[in-house]
C-alpha positions in Angstrom: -67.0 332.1 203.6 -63.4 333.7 204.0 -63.8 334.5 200.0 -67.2 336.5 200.6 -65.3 338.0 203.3 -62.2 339.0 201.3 -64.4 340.4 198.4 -66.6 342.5 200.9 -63.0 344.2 202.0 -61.8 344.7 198.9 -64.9 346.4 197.9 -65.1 348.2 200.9 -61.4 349.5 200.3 -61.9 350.2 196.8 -65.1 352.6 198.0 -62.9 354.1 200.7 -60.2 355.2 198.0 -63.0 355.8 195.3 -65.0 358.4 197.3 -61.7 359.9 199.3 -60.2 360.8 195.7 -63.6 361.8 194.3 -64.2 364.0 197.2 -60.8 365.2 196.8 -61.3 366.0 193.2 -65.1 367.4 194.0 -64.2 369.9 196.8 -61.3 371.6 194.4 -63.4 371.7 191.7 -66.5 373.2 193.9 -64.2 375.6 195.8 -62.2 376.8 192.7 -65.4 377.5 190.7 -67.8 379.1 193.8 -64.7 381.4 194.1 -64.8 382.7 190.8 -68.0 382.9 190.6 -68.5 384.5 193.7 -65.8 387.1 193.1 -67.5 388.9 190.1 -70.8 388.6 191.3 -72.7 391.5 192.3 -72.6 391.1 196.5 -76.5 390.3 196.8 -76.2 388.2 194.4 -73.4 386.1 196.0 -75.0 386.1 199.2 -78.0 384.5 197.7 -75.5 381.5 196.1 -74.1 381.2 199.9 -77.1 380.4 201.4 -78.4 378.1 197.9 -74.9 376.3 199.2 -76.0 376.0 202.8 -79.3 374.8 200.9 -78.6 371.9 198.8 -75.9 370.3 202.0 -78.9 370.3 204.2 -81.4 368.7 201.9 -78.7 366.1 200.8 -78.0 365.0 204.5 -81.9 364.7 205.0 -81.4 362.8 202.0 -79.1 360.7 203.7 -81.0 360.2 207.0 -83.9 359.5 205.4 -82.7 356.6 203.0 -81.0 355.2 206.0 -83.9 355.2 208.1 -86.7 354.4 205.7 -88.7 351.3 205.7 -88.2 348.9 203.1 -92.1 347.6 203.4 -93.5 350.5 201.5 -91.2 350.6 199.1 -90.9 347.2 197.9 -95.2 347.3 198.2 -94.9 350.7 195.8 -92.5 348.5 193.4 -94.6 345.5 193.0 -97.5 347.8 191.7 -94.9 349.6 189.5 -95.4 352.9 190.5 -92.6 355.5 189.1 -89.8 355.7 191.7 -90.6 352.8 193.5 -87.9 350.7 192.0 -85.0 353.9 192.7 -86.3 353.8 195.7 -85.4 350.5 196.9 -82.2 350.6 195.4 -81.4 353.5 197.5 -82.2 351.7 200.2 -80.5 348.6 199.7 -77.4 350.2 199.5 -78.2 352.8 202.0 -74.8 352.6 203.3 -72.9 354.1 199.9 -76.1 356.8 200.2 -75.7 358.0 203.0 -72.1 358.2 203.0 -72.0 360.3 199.6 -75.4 362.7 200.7 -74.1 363.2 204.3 -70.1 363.4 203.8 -69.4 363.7 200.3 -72.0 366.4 200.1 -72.2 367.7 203.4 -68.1 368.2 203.5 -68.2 370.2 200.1 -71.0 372.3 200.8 -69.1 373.3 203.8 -66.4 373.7 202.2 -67.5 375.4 199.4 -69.8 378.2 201.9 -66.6 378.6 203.8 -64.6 379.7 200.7 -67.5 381.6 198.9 -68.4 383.5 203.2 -64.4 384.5 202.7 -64.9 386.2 198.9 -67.7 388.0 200.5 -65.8 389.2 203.7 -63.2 390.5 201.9 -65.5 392.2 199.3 -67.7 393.7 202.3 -64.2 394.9 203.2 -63.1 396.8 200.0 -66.6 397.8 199.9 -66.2 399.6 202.9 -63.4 400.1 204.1 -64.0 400.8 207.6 -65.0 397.9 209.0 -62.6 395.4 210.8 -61.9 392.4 208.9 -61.4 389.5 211.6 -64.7 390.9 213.3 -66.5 390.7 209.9 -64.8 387.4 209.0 -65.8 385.9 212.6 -69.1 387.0 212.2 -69.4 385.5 208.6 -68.5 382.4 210.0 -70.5 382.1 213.0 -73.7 382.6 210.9 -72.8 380.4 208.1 -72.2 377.9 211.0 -75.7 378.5 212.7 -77.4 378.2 209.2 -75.7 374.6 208.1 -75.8 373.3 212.2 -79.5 374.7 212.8 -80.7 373.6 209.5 -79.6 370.0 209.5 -80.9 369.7 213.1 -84.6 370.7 211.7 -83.5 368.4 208.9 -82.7 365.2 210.7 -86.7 365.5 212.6 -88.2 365.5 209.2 -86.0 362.9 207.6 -86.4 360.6 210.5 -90.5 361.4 210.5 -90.6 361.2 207.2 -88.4 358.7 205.9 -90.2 356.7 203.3 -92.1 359.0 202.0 -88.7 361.2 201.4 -86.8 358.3 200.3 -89.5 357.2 197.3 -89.7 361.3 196.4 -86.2 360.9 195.6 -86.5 357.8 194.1 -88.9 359.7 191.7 -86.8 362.4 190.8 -84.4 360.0 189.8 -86.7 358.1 187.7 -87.7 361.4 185.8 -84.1 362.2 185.4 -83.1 358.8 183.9 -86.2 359.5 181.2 -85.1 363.2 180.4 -81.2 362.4 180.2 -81.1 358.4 180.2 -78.7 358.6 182.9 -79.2 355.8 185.5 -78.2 357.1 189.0 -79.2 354.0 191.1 -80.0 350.1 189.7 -79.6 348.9 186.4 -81.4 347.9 183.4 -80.9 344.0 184.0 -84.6 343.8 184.9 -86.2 345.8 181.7 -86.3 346.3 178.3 -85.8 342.5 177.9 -89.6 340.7 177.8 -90.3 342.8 174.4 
């Protein structure tokens, strides 16, 4: 028992320094490149990527509701008739945990991170655009909306997810079953289970 134990902490640790340094590595790289991307964009242009950002943080912490509040019946019932997904699915709920934690935080965090830095870029073009407006009341305001967006968003989110957890959970269960046939990348699982009874 106190060897289970000790090998549940040490993966538990090895997780917490894992996804700390990933995120680390993640929110530079995200933050660097939205920047530069940002900067030479045209400025309708670059609000369209802001609010793509706010996007894809609030879809990936329904993500993460849902798989955390989705019922394991269905899905195991959809992955004894093999249907596409199925099996994706329950993996994402068994370790719904590690899911929710990477769609909610990992995700969540950078995305805010990443419209934070890409809302500055676009202040401070507005500004040298034109050049009579005050820059703290433009930068405030930038930020109160870019706040309203993410908050208001993920509070519609979390109704939906919770609603609809399943039935989001297998959907993305599916799209990572069509991903790992286009690129042969497997997200979630293994291949223990296949390709062996040839």
């Amino acid at each position: 028992m106190r060897s289970k134990e000790h090998n549940g902490k040490r993966k538990t640790s090895r997780w917490v320094v894992f996804i700390t340094l990933w995120t680390f590595l993640l929110a530079l790289t995200f933050s660097f490149l939205s920047e530069m991307v940002v900067r030479n964009l045209q400025l309708g242009i670059a609000l369209v990527i802001l609010v793509l950002i706010i996007i894809i943080g609030i879809l990936f912490d329904i993500i993460g509701i849902a798989v955390a509040a989705s019922d394991d019946k269905p899905l195991n019932g959809m992955a004894a008739q093999r249907i596409p997904g199925a099996r994706e699915a329950v993996e994402l709920h068994k370790n719904a945990g590690a899911v929710s934690n990477f769609c909610n935080d990992v995700i969540g965090d950078i995305c805010g991170i990443v419209s934070g830095a890409a809302g500055a870029v676009i202040v401070a073009r507005l500004i040298s655009i034109y050049p009579g407006l005050k820059g703290a009341t433009i930068g405030i305001l930038f930020s109160g909306i870019i706040a309203a967006l993410t908050v208001g968003g993920k509070a519609i989110g979390k109704n939906v997810a919770i609603n609809k957890a399943s039935q989001i959970t297998y959907r993305t269960g599916r799209f990572l079953n069509l991903f790992h046939k286009r690129t042969n990348i497997k997200v979630v699982g293994s291949d223990k289970k296949t390709g062996r009874k040839r």
